[in-house]
MDAnalysis code that builds the backbone (N, CA, C; Angstrom):
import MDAnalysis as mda
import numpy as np

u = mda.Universe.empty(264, n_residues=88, atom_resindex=np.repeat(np.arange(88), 3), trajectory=True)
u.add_TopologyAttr("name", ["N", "CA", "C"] * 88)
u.add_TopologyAttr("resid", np.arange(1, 89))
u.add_TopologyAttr("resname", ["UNK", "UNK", "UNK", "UNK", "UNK", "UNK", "UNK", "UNK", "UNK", "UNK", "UNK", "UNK", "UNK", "UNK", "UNK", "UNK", "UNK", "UNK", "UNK", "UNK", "UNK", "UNK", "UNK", "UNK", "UNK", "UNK", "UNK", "UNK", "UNK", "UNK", "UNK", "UNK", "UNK", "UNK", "UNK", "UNK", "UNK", "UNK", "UNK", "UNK", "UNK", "UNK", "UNK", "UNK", "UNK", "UNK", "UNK", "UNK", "UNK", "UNK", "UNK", "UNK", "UNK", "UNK", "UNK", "UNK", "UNK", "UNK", "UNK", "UNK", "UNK", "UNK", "UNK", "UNK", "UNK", "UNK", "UNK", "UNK", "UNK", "UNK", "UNK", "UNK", "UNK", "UNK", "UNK", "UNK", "UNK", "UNK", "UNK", "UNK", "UNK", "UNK", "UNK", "UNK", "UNK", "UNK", "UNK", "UNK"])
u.atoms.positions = np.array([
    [74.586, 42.654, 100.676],
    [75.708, 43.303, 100.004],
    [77.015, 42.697, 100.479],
    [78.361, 42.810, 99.998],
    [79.184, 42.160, 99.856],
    [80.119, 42.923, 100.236],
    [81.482, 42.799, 100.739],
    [82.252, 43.868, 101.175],
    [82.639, 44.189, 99.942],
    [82.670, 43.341, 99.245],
    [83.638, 44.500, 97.536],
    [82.620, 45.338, 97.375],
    [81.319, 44.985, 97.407],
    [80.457, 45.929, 96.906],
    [79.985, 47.730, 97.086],
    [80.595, 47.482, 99.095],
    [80.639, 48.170, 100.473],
    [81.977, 48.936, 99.580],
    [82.822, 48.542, 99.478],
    [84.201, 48.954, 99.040],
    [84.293, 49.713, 97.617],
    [83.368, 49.489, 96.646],
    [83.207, 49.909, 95.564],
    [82.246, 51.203, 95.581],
    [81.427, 51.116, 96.568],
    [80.261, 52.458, 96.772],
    [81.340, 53.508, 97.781],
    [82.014, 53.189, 98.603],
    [83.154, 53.720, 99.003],
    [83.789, 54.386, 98.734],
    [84.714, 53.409, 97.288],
    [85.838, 54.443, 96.599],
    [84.689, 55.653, 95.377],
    [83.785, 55.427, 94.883],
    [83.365, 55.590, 94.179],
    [82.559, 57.557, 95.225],
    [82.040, 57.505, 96.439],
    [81.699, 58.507, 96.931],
    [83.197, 59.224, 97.179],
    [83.994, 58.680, 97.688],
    [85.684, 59.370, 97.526],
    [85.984, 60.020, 96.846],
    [85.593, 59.525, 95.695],
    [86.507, 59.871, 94.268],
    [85.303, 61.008, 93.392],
    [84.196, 61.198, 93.837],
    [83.495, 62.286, 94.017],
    [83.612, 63.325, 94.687],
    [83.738, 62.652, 95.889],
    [84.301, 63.782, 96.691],
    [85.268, 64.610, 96.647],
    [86.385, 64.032, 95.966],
    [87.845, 64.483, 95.341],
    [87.516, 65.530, 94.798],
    [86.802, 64.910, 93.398],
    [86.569, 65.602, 92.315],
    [85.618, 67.008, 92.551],
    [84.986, 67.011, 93.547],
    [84.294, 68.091, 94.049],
    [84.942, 69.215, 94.829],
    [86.305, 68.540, 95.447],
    [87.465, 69.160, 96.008],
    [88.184, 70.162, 94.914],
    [88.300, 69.314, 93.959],
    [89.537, 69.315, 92.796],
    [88.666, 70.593, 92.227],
    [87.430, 71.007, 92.228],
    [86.307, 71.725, 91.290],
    [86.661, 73.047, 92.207],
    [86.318, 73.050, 93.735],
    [86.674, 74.037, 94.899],
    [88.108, 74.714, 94.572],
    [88.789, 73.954, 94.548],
    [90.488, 74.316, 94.589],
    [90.833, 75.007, 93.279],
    [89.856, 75.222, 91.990],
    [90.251, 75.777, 91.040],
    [89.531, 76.680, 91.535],
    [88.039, 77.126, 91.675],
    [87.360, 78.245, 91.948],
    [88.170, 78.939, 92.748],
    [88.634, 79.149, 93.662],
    [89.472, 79.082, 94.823],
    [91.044, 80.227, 94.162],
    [91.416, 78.874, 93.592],
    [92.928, 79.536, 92.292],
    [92.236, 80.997, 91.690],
    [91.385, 80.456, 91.167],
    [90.661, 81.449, 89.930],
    [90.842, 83.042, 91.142],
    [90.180, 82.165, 91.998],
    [89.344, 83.797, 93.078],
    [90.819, 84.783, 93.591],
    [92.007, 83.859, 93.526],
    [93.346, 84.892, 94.158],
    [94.098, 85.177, 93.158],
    [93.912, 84.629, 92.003],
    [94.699, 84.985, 90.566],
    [93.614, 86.397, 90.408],
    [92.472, 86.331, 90.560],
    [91.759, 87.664, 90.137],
    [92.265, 88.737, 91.396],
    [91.842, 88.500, 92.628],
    [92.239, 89.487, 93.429],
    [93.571, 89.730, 93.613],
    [94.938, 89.170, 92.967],
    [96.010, 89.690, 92.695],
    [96.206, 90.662, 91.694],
    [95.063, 90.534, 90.968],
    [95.568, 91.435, 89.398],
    [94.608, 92.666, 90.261],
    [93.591, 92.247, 90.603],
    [93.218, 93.661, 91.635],
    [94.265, 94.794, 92.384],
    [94.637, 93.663, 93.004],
    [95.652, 94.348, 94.075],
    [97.272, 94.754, 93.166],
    [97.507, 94.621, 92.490],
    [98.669, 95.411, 91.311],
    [97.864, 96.868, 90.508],
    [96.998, 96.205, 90.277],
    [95.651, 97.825, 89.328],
    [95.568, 98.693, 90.465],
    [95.134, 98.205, 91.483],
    [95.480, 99.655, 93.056],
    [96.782, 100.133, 93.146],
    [97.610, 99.078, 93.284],
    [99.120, 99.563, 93.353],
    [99.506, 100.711, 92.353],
    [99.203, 100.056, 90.934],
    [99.470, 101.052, 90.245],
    [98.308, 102.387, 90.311],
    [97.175, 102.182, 90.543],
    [96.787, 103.988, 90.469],
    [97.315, 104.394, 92.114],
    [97.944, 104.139, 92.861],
    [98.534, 104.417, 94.246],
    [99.601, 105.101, 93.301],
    [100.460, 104.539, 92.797],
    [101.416, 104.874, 92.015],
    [101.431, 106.099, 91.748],
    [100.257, 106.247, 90.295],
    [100.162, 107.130, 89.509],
    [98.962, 108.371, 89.915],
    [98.209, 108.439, 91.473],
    [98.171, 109.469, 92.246],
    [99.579, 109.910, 92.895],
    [100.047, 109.327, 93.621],
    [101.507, 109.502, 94.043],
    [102.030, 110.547, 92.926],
    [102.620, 110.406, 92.083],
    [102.840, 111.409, 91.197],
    [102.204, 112.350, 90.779],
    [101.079, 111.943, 90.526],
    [100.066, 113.598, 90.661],
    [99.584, 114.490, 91.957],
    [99.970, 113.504, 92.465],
    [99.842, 114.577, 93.885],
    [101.152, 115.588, 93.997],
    [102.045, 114.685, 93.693],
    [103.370, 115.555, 94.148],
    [103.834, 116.258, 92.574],
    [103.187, 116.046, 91.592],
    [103.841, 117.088, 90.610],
    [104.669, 116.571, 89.450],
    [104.788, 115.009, 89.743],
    [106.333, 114.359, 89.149],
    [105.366, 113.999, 87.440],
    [106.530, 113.520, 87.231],
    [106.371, 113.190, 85.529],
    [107.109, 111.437, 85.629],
    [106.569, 110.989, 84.878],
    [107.043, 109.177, 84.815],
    [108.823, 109.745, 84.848],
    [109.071, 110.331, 84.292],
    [110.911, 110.918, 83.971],
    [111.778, 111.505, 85.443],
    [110.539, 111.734, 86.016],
    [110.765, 112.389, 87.580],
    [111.080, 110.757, 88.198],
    [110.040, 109.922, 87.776],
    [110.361, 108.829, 88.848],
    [110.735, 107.850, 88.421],
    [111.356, 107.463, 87.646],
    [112.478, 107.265, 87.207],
    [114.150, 107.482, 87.244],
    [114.259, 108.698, 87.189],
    [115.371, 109.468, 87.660],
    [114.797, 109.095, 89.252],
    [114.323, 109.772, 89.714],
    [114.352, 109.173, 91.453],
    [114.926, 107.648, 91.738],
    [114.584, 106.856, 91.076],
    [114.315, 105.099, 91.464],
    [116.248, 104.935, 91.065],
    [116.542, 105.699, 89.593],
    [117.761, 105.494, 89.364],
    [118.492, 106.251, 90.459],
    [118.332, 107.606, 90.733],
    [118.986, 108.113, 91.859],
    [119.344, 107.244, 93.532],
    [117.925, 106.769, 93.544],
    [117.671, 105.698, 94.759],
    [118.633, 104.502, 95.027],
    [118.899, 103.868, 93.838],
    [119.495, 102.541, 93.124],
    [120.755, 102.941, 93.072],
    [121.432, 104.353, 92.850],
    [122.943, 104.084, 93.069],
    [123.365, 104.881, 94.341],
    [122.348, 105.270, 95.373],
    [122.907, 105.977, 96.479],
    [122.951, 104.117, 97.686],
    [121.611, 103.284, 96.989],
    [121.992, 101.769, 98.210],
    [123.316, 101.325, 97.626],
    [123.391, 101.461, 96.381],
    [124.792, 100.399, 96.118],
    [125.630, 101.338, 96.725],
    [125.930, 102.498, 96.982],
    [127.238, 103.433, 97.378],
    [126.883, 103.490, 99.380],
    [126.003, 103.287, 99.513],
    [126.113, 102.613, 101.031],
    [126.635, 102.212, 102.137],
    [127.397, 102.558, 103.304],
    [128.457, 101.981, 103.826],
    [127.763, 101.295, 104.734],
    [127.195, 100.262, 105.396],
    [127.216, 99.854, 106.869],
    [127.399, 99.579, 107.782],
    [127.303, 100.148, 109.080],
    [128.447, 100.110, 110.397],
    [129.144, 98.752, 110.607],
    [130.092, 98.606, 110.492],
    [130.957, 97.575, 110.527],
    [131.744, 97.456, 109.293],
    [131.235, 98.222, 108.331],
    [131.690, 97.949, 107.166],
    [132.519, 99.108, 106.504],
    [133.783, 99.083, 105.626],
    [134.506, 100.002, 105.024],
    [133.908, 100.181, 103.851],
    [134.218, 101.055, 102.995],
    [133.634, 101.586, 101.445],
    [134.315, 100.132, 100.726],
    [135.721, 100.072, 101.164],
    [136.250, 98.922, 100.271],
    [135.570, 97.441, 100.199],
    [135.033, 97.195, 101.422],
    [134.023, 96.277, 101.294],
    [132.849, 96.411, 100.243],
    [131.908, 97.137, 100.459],
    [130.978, 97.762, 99.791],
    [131.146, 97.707, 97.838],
    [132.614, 97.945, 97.665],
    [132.709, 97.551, 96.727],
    [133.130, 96.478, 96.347],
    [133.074, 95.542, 96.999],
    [133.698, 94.210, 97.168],
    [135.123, 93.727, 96.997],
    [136.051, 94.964, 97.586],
    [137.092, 94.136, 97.474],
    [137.919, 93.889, 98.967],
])
């Protein structure tokens, strides 16, 4: 055998090998694209026990999140004046 030849059985197990990589690395993708949509479907029935436990209505938490959302923007932090806060 010949070194091109040595060199050609070479690139040729490589480039299998790649491709056997390249096959892993999608299974792989596939397997955390699924267990992300898992882990949002828990989130949300976490969610939507959360509210049935405590009584609320989607309108309850909502109004909460909006209530939530303008008590951080009205916020002062130590070092800081209201006039900051509102940026001027």
């Amino acid at each position: 055998m010949s070194k091109l030849d040595d060199l050609e059985k070479k690139r040729n197990r490589v480039l299998a090998e790649a491709e056997k990589a390249d096959k892993q690395v999608k299974k792989y993708q596939d397997i955390v694209k699924n267990k992300r949509t898992e882990i949002k479907r828990i989130e949300t029935e976490i969610i939507a026990e959360t509210l049935v436990q405590n009584n609320l209505s989607i309108d309850d938490l909502q109004k909460l999140i909006k209530d939530g959302q303008s008590t951080i923007g009205s916020t002062v932090y130590p070092g800081q004046t209201s006039q900051q806060n509102l940026g001027e």
